[in-house]
Each structure stands twice: as structure tokens, then as C-alpha cells.
N, C-alpha and C positions, 0 to 999 in steps of 0.2 A: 673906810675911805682909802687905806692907805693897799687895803688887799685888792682893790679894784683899782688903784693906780699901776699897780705891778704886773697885773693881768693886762690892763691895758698897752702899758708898754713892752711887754711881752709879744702879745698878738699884733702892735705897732711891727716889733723888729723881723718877726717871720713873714708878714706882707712885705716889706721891705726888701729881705733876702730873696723873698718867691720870684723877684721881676727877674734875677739873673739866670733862670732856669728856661733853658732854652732847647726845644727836643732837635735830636741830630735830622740834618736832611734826608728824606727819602732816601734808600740805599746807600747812606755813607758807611765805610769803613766803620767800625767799633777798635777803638784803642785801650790797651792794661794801662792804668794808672803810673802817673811816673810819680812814686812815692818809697819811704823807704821804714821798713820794720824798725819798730822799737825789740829792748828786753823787755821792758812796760804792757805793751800794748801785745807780744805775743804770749805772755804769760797769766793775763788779765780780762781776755775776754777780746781783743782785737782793737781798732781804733775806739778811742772814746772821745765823745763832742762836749764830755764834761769827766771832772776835771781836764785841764790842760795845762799844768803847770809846770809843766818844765822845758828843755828846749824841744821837745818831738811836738810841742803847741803846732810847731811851724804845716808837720802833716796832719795831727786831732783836728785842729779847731786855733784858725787866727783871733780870735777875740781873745786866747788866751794870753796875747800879748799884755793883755792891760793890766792883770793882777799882778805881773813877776817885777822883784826888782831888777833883776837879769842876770843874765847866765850865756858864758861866751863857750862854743864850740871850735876846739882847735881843729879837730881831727877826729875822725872815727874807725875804726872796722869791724861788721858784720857780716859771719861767715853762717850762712844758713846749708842747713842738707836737707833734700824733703825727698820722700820715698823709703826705704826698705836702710835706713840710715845706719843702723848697725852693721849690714854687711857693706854698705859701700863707704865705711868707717875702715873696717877692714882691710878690706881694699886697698883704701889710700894708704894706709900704715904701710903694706906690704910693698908699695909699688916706692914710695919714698925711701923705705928700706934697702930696696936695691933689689927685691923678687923680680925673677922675669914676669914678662908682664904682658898678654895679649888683651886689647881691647876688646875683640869681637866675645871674646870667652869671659871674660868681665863680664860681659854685660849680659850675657847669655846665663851666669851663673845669678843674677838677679830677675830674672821675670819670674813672677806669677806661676802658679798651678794652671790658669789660663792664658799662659805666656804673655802675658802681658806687663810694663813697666813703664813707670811715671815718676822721672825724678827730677832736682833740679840742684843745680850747685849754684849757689847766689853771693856775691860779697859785695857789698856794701862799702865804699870807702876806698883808700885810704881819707879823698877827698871829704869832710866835711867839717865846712870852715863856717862859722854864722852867731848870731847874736839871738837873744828873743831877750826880752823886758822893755819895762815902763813906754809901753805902747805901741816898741817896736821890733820887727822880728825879719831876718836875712837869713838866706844861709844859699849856700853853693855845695852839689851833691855829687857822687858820681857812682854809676852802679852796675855791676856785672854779672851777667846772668848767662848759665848753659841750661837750657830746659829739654830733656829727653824722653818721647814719646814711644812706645811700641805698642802695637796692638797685635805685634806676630812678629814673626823670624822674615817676610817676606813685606810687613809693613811696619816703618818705621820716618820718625822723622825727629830733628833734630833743628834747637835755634839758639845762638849765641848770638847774644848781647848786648851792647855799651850804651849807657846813657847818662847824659848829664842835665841837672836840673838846677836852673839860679831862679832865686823865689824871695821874695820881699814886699811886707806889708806893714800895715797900723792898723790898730786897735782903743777905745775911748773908751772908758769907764763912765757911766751917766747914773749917780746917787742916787735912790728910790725913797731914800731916809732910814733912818735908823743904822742897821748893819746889811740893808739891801741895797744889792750893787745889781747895773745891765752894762755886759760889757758888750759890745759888739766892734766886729774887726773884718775886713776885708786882706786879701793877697791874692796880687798878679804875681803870676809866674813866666818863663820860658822855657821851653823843654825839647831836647833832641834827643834821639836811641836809633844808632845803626844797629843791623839784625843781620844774621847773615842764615838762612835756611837751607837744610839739608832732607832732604827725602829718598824713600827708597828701600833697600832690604836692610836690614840690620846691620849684616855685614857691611853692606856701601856706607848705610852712616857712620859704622865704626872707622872705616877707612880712611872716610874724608875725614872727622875728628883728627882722627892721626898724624893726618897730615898737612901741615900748618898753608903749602904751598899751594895745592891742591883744592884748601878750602877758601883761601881767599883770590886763586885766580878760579873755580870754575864751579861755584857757587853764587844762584842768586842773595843780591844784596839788597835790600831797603832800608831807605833814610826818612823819619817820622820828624818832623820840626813843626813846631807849634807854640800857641801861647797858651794862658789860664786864667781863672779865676777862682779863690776860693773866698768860700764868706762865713759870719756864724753870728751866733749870741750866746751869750752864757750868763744867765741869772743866777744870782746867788746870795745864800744868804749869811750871810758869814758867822752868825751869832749862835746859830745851831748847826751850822757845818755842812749846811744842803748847798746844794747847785744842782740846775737843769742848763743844758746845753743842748742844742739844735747845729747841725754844719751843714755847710752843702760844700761840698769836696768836688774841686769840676764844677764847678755850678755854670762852666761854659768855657772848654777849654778845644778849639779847634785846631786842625792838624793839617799840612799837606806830608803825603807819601808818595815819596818817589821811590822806581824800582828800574834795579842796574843789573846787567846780566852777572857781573860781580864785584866785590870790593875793590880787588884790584882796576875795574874799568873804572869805578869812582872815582879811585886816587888819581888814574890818569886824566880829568876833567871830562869824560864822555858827558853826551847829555843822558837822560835818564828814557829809559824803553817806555816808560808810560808815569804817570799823574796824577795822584788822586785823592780829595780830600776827608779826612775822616775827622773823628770827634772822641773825645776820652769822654764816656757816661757818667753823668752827674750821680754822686754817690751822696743823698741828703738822709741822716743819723741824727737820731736823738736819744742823749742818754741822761739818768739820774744821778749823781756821787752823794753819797753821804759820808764827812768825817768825824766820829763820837767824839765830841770833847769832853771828856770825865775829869775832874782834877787828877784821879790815881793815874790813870793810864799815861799821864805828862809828869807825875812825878818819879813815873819806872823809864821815862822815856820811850814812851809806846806810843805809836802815828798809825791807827790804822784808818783805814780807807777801803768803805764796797760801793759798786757801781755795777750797775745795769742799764742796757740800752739795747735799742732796736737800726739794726746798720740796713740800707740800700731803702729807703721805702718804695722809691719809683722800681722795685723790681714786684710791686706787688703788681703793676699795672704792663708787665709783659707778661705776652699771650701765653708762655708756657714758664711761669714765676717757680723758684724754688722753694718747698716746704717752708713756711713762715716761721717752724721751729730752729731753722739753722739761721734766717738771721737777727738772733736771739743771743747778745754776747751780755757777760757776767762775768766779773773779778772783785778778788778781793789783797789786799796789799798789805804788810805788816813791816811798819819800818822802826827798826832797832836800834837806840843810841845816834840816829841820824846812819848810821854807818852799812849795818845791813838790812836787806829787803828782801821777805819772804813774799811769795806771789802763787795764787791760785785762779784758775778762773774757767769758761766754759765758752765756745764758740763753735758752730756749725756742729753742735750738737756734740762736740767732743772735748774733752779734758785739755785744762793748759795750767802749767806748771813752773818756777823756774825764780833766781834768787838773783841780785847784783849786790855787791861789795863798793863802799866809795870810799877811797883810801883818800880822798883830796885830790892825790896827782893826777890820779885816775880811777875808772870805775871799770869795773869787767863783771860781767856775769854768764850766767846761761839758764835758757829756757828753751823748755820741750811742749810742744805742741801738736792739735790736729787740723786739718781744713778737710772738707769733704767737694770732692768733684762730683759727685751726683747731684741731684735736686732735689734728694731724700736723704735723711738720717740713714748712715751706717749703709747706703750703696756702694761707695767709692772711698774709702778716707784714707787721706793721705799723713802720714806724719811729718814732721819737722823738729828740727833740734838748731838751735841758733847757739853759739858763742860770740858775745859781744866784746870789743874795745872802746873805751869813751876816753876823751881828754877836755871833760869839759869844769867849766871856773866860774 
């Protein structure tokens, strides 16, 4: 009786969530996610829609406001590299050092065999101020991105940046009996990201990069503002350390785009050369967590934690979907003394790896990861190495 009450309010909460899933208009714009990397979640296999218990609940899965006692975000910084991240490691060392320094030759001394390069410098923060517990979750984000594309010496192009993201919801725990919990949680958002693109030969993109004045008077600019929704559940059973989780990330998050001949005509109030409105893709994920509760492993002070889960399912219903193996994510977590956190895990077919330290005042880690730009294993993969700051309480 009690296993058919739980299935039922299971399958209650996913028709529930389904009504918000809403497909984008005919020919609208497609928007990137305005979210932001964990050390958790790139070391572990990518977002997970179960567990969610800490503050990153706010981009996994809002339902996971309801289990936390709370935990306040003063501030963050994540500084992510993705591409050929050892030598453009390099790099940075040499150019901060005071080495002369030419851009175009930089970047020329990172392509490919088949001249080609895919990198992206990201930071996250300083901006991230928010709360998540006892049913309720905030936060205020800000995010910075350079993403550099080459597919040759004569083609290239280039897109910087800014976006800010204020997001705040509730989440309900509803008792199933026993040690069985359903939490479900909803979160509206608002989100803006100015972008400023560059295209051209490699060298012009280097140039314009170089030049601060250049790129923001005579470079096209677009401004992306919009709002959201995210939703989720997460069942769980607490007595044997399982949870299932379901999210739908976007579950309807519309956008208008506007486009200005440059940032600088922004700033002077021009109106905008044209209009247009797009939609960030609902991203709906379901993952399983399992935590062993053994008496020994609690009296060495040992928390470990595995989770597997299936991320994007609406990509299995586009017309050219990506290998069902890559979205396929898997981690596993080993937290020591409360203090340190070993992390392993697998996503788009590629290894992730990576450790955080919580001294109390703060937490900092790093993880190393893959993402693949193909639509097949081992086409395209890209790597990433993240260095994290948290100030969170």
C-alpha cells in the first residue's frame, strides 16, 4: 500500500511539472543557459537533479530547498579554462610576468594540427550573494565569459560576455510515511547577458580583442533579457540513503534580443537595429543518488555518495539528437572529516575529476574535466580545469 502511494505521488508530481514545458515558437532564437558551474557538479558527472543539497540546489533542482537547514552565500569566484588549457595556462603566466606578448601569435601557437581552436575563459563571480534552506532558495549571480572559435587562420570569431542572473523560489516537503519524503519546488528567475561578437580572420579577431576601444565602439552588440522557470521533485528515502530526482531546468524561460550596431551605441540610448524573441531550451534530467549508511564508515567519518543520471531527455526528440551515450552523467563523492572532498565522475563520455577543502571560512577547490562538442563520443572533446572560491556559511 505504502509502495503504491509513493509511486503514485511520484507520477502525481511529474504530470504536474510536465504542464510547464512549453516548445519554443517556430523559428525562435535558441539561447545557452544562464547558469553557473559548480566544483560538485564538474567533478561528478555534470548537474544532478538528485541529490541537491547544498547551495548549487539553486541551478541542480529547486525542490532541493526543502531538505536543507540552510546555508548563506556571501560571494564566489570561478575561474574555468576549456581548450588546450595547459598551454593557454602558460601563457597567462608569461604574459602576467611581463613577457612580451603578441595576441595573434598566441593564439596561433594554440590551434590544432587541423588549425583549428575552441577555447573559452569563464569566471564566475565575484557576485554570488544567496541563501538556499528550509524551503527557501535566492541567490543573485554575475558571469563572464570570452568564448574563442577558429576553424582556420582566415576564419574565426570571437564572443565576450556579461550576464547577470536574480533567481528565487520555494520548495515543500509532503511525508509519504515512514522515512519517505517528496519534496517538490518550483523557481522563477530573471536573466540579462550583453554579448558583444567578433568575426573575421584571426588576426582581426586578435586585434579587435586587443583593443578595448575598437571593440566596444565598432563591434556588433546584443542584449538577451528575459525571465524563467525552473521546477523539480525529489523523492527520497532517507532510511536507506536513496533519492530519485526529476528537474526540468527552463521548463519555460523566454527571452527578447535585441541587436545594436555596437556597445557603445547602447550606452548612448540608440534604439536597437532589430528584435527578436528567443527561448533558453528546457533541459528535463533525472538522476538516482545513493548514500551507504554503514555504522563504520560514520565512525571513520566517511560520507560517501554515487549518483547517476540521464541529463537533456527532450534532446532525444531533435531531428539530429546526440549519441544517447554522452548524455550519460555519473559521479562519485568521498567526504573526509566533513573537511575534505575527493570527487570522481563521467559525462559526455569523458572523465571528471577534482577535490574541494572547507576550512569553514571558506572553501576552494579544483576540478578537471571533459565536454565533447561533437554528437559522438571522442569527435570533439574539449577539456576544462576550474579553480574554485566559495564564502559560503
Amino acid at each position: 500500500m505504502k509502495q503504491r502511494r509513493i509511486l503514485h505521488a511520484s507520477l502525481a508530481a511529474a504530470a504536474f511539472l510536465s504542464i510547464f514545458l512549453v516548445q519554443a515558437p517556430l523559428g525562435a532564437e535558441e539561447l545557452a543557459p544562464f547558469s553557473l558551474p559548480s566544483l560538485r557538479s564538474t567533478a561528478t558527472g555534470g548537474l544532478h537533479a538528485a541529490p541537491a543539497d547544498d547551495f548549487f540546489a539553486i541551478f541542480d533542482n529547486p525542490a532541493g530547498f526543502a531538505g536543507q537547514q540552510g546555508e548563506l552565500s556571501a560571494a564566489l569566484v570561478n575561474l574555468r579554462l576549456a581548450g588546450p588549457v595547459f598551454d593557454m595556462t602558460g601563457l597567462g603566466i608569461g604574459f602576467f610576468a611581463g613577457a612580451p606578448f603578441d595576441l595573434t601569435g598566441a593564439l596561433s601557437s594554440l590551434l590544432d594540427e587541423n588549425g583549428r581552436l575552441y577555447a573559452v575563459l569563464d569566471l564566475g563571480g565575484p557576485v554570488g550573494f544567496g541563501w538556499v534552506g528550509q524551503g527557501l532558495g535566492f541567490g543573485v549571480f554575475d558571469r563572464t565569459t570570452l568564448l574563442l572559435n577558429v576553424a582556420g587562420v582566415s576564419a574565426a570569431s570571437a564572443s565576450l560576455s556579461q550576464e547577470f542572473l536574480l533567481t528565487g523560489g520555494y520548495a515543500f516537503r509532503v511525508p509519504l510515511g515512514g522515512t519517505h519524503y517528496l519534496d517538490l519546488g518550483l523557481q522563477p528567475k530573471g536573466f540579462i547577458r550583453g554579448s558583444v561578437d567578433v568575426s573575421g580572420s584571426l588576426t582581426a579577431v586578435a586585434d579587435a580583442l586587443a583593443d578595448p576601444a575598437a571593440l566596444m565602439g565598432g563591434q556588433p552588440f546584443s542584449l538577451a533579457t528575459g525571465i524563467g522557470l525552473d521546477a523539480g521533485f525529489i523523492y527520497s528515502w532517507e532510511g536507506a540513503g536513496f533519492a530519485f530526482g526529476f528537474a526540468a531546468r527552463d521548463a519555460w524561460s523566454p527571452a527578447r534580443v535585441a541587436l545594436y550596431p555596437s556597445l557603445e551605441a547602447f550606452m548612448a540610448g540608440s534604439a536597437p537595429a532589430s528584435s527578436s524573441m528567443a527561448l533558453v531550451e528546457a533541459d528535463l534530467s533525472v538522476d538516482l543518488a545513493w548514500d551507504p549508511r554503514f555504522a563504520l564508515l560514520e565512525r571513520l567519518d566517511l560520507s560517501p555518495r554515487f549518483v547517476v543520471g540521464y541529463k537533456d531527455l527532450l534532446d532525444l526528440l531533435d531531428p539530429v539528437p546526440r549519441n544517447p551515450v554522452l548524455q550519460v552523467g555519473a559521479g562519485f563523492e568521498l567526504v573526509i572529516l566533513d573537511i575534505l572532498s575527493l570527487r570522481a565522475g563521467i559525462a559526455d563520455a569523458l572523465p571528471n575529476a577534482g577535490f574541494a577543502v572547507d576550512l569553514k571560512a571558506f572553501r576552494f577547490g579544483l576540478s578537471m574535466y571533459g565536454t565533447e562538442l561533437g554528437l559522438d563520443p571522442g569527435v570533439r572533446p574539449l577539456y576544462n580545469l576550474m579553480l574554485s572560491f566559495e564564502f559560503r556559511y
